[in-house]
N, C-alpha and C positions, 0 to 999 in steps of 0.2 A: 467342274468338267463333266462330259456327258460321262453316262456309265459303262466303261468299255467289257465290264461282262456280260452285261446286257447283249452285247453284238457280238460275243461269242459265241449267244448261245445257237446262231445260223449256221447252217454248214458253209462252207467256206470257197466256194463256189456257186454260190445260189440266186446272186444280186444281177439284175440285169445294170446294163451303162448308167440309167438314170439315177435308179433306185442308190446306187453304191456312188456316185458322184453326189448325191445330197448328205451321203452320210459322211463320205473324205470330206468334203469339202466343212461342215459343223467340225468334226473332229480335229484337222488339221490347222484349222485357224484358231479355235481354242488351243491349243498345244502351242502355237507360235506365237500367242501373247502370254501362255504362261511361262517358256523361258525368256523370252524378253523380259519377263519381272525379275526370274530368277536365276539368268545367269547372266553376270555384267558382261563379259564376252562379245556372248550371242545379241545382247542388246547393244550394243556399240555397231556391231556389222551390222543390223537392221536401221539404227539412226544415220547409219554415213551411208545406206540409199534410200533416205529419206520416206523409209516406210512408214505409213499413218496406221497407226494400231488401233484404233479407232476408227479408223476405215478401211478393212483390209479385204482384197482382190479372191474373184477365186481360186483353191488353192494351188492351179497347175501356174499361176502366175506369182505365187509368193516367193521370196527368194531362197534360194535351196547352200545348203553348205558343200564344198568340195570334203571330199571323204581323208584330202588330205591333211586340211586344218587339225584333224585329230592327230595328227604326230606332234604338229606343232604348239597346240595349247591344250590342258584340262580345261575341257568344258563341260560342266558338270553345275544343275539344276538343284540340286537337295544338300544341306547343311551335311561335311565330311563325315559325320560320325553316322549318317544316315546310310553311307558306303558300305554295303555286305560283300560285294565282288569288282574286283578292278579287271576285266578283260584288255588281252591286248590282241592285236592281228598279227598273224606269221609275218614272218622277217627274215631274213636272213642274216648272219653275224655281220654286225655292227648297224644293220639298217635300224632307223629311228621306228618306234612300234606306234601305232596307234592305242592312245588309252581311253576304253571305254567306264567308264563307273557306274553300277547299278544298285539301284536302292532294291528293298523287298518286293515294291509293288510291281517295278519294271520287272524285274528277272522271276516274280510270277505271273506276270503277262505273259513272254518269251514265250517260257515254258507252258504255260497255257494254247499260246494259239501254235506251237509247234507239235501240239500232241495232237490238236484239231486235224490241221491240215495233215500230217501223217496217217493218221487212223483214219481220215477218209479215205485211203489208199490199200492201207490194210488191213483195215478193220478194228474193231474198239479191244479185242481179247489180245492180250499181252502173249507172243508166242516165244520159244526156244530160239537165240540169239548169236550168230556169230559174226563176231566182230574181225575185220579183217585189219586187225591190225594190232599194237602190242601194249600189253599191259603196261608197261614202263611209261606210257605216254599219260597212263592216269598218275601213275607213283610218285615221277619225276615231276614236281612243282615246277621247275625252270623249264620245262618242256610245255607248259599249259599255256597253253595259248587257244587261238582256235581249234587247232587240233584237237585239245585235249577235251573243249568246251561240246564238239560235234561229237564226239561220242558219249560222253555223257547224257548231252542231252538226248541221243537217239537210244539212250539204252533203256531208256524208262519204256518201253516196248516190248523189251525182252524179258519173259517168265526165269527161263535160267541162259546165263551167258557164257560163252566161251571164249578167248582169244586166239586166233589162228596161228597167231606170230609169236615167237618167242622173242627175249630180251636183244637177241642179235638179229633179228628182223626173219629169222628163218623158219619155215612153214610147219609147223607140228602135224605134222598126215598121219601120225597114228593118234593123236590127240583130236583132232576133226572127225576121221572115222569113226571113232569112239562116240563124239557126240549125237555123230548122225544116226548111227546104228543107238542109241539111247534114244533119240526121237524120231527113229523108222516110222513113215506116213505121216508122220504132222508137218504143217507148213513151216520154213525156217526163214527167218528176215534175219538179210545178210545187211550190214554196213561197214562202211571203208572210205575211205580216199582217194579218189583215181587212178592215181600215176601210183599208189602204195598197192594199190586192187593190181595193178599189170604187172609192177616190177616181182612183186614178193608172193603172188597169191599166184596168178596168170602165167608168167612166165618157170615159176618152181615146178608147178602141175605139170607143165609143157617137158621140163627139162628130166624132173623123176619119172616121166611115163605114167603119170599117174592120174586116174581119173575118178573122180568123187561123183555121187549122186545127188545133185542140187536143184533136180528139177519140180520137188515140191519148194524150193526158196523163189527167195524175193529179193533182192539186191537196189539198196538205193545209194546213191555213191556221189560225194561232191567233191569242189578245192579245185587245184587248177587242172590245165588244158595242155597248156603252153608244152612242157615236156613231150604230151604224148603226140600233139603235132606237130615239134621237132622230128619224132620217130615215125612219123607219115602215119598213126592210126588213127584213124575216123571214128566219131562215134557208134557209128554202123557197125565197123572190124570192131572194136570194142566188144562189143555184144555178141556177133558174134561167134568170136574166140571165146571169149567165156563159155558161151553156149555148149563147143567145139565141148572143152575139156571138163565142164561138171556139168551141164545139161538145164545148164539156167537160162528162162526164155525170158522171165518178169525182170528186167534192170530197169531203173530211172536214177535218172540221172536229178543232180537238183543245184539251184542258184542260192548263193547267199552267203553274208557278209557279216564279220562280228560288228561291225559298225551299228548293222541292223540285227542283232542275233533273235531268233526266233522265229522273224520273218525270213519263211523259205519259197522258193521258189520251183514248185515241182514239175519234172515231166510229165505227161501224160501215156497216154498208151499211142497218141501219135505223132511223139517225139518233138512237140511244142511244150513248151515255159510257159506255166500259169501262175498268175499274180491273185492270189487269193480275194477275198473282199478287205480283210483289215489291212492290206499295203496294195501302192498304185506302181507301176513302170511309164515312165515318162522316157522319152528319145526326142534328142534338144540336138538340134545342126552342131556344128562345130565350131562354123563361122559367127553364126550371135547368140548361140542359145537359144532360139526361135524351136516349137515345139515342130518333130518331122512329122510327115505323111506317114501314112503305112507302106512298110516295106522300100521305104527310105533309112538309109544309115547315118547312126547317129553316135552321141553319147546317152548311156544310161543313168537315169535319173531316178533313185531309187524313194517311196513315200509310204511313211508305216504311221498308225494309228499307235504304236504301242510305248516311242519311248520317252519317258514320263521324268529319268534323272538327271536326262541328256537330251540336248537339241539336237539330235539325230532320226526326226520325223522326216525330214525331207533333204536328200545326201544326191552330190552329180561323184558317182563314179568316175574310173579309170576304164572302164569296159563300155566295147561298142558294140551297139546290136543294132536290131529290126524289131519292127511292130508287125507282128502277122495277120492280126485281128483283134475283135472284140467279141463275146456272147455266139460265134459262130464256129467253135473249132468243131470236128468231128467226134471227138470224145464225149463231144454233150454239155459240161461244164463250163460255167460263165464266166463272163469277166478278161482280159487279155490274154493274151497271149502272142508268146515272141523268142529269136533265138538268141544267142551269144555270138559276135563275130571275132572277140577276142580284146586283149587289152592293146588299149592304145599305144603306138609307138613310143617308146622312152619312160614309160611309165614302170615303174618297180615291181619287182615279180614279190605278189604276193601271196598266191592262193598256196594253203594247207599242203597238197602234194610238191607242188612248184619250190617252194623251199624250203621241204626235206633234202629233196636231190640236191639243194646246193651247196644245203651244210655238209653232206657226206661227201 
């Protein structure tokens, strides 16, 4: 297979349409005959739509997996004992979880092109970290899930860490203060989970009268929607109210799925979704699967270069969006870009914030 460090070594918006469609397209068709070797599965759904593996399309026509099928079967590419980490997707009690399995090489991919694409946001030096959210979600193994997976892997960022929240979800304000007055004038990269950033972070500040200095931070924030536009906030109020009560201007916001973990999806500075070079966004009609126009709505179709234990390279989500462009957003940076319209009607609530609230 080609050498995916090789294409790390680009920055991760750098590829114009052409350039990064010759490289999806090598990548992704080697990856889809090599689980077709290796996982009987995935090779059975590729023989019963009579796909020629020996002659195969390019790759926005290859056939892609529903993200749901991962509740439904281990599908899994590397001999068991090759299994270093079993990931699954938030759930809610009793919902069926998605199991993802990673060998060494996948889950240092991940983590490879997850550090890429972050530090081109904020830079390569590791800064002072607080985490909006609660240690116990590292602690507690039956709690790891994506949640547990999204802060982990965003902490490899942070020099020294703090947790805002305590074991009962309650805001430690002499314990933050503390930290920040420890790292008076340096930059702070905040991470959290949306709907956990509003309920426990956002609305506490609001309610103690209390107002923090965050406007040397940074705040990247993912997981679902759904709850906070139940509550009528807009990503715009979002920010901000945050602004409002610590004086934080830098928030992005970011897409992404343990299905596909590593591959993220960042905001920019003007408030579009960008698809790095080592993953594609596809939006497919509803009615055939037929790829849409720009700024046509669709189903999202998500395509990553990285996962090597699992035939989870090319997945049709649960979530609809828009295609906004290509290679011409005003941020400068290549490659697509696109928003979120939200999950599809009857479709199971799954993102990280979305069911915490439900468990509680």
């Amino acid at each position: 297979m080609i050498d995916i460090n090789a294409i790390l070594e680009q920055s991760p918006y750098s590829l114009s349409r052409e350039e990064k469609g010759v490289l999806m397209n090598q990548v992704i068709r080697e990856l889809t005959k090599y689980h077709a070797e290796h996982c009987e599965p995935y090779r059975k759904i590729l023989q019963a739509l009579n796909l020629d593996l020996n002659n195969l399309p390019y790759y926005t026509d290859l056939p892609f997996l529903p993200v749901r099928l991962f509740k439904e079967f281990d599908l899994v590419s590397v001999p068991r004992n090759e299994v270093v980490k079993t990931m699954t997707s938030s759930g809610t009690t009793g919902q069926v979880v998605s199991k993802i399995y990673l060998d060494r090489e996948t889950s240092s991919l991940q983590t490879k092109v997850l550090a890429k694409i972050v530090s081109s946001f904020i830079g390569n030096q590791r800064v002072p970290m607080l985490i909006l959210d609660s240690s116990e979600v590292i602690k507690n193994r039956a709690m790891f899930s994506a949640r547990g997976a999204g802060i982990l892997g965003f902490s490899m960022f942070g020099s020294k860490r703090y947790y805002a929240l305590d074991a009962e979800m309650k805001l430690d304000v002499e314990g933050v203060r503390s930290f920040l007055e420890q790292h008076q004038g340096q930059p702070i990269f905040l991470f959290g989970f949306t709907f956990m950033i509003w309920q426990h972070f956002y609305k506490q500040l609001k309610e103690l009268d209390v107002h923090l200095d965050l406007s040397n931070g940074l705040l990247i924030h993912g997981g679902g929607w759904k709850k906070l536009i139940s509550e009528k906030v807009s990503p715009e109020e979002f920010k901000q109210r945050l602004s409002e009560v610590c004086g934080l201007s830098k928030v992005y916001d970011y897409y992404g799925m343990v299905e596909q973990t590593g591959t993220i999806y960042m905001e920019c500075e003007c408030g579009h979704l960008h698809a790095p070079l080592f993953s594609d966004v596809l939006i497919r009609r509803t009615d055939d699967f037929s790829l849409a126009e720009k700024n046509e709505k669709g189903l999202i179709q998500v395509v990553s270069m990285l996962p090597r234990s699992y035939p989870g390279h090319s997945l049709l989500t649960e979530d609809e969006g828009v295609l906004l462009g290509e290679d011409d957003c005003p941020c400068g940076r290549k490659g697509k870009y696109f928003k979120i319209l939200g999950r599809i009607q009857n479709a199971e609530i799954r993102g990280c914030s979305d069911t915490y609230q439900l468990k509680r």
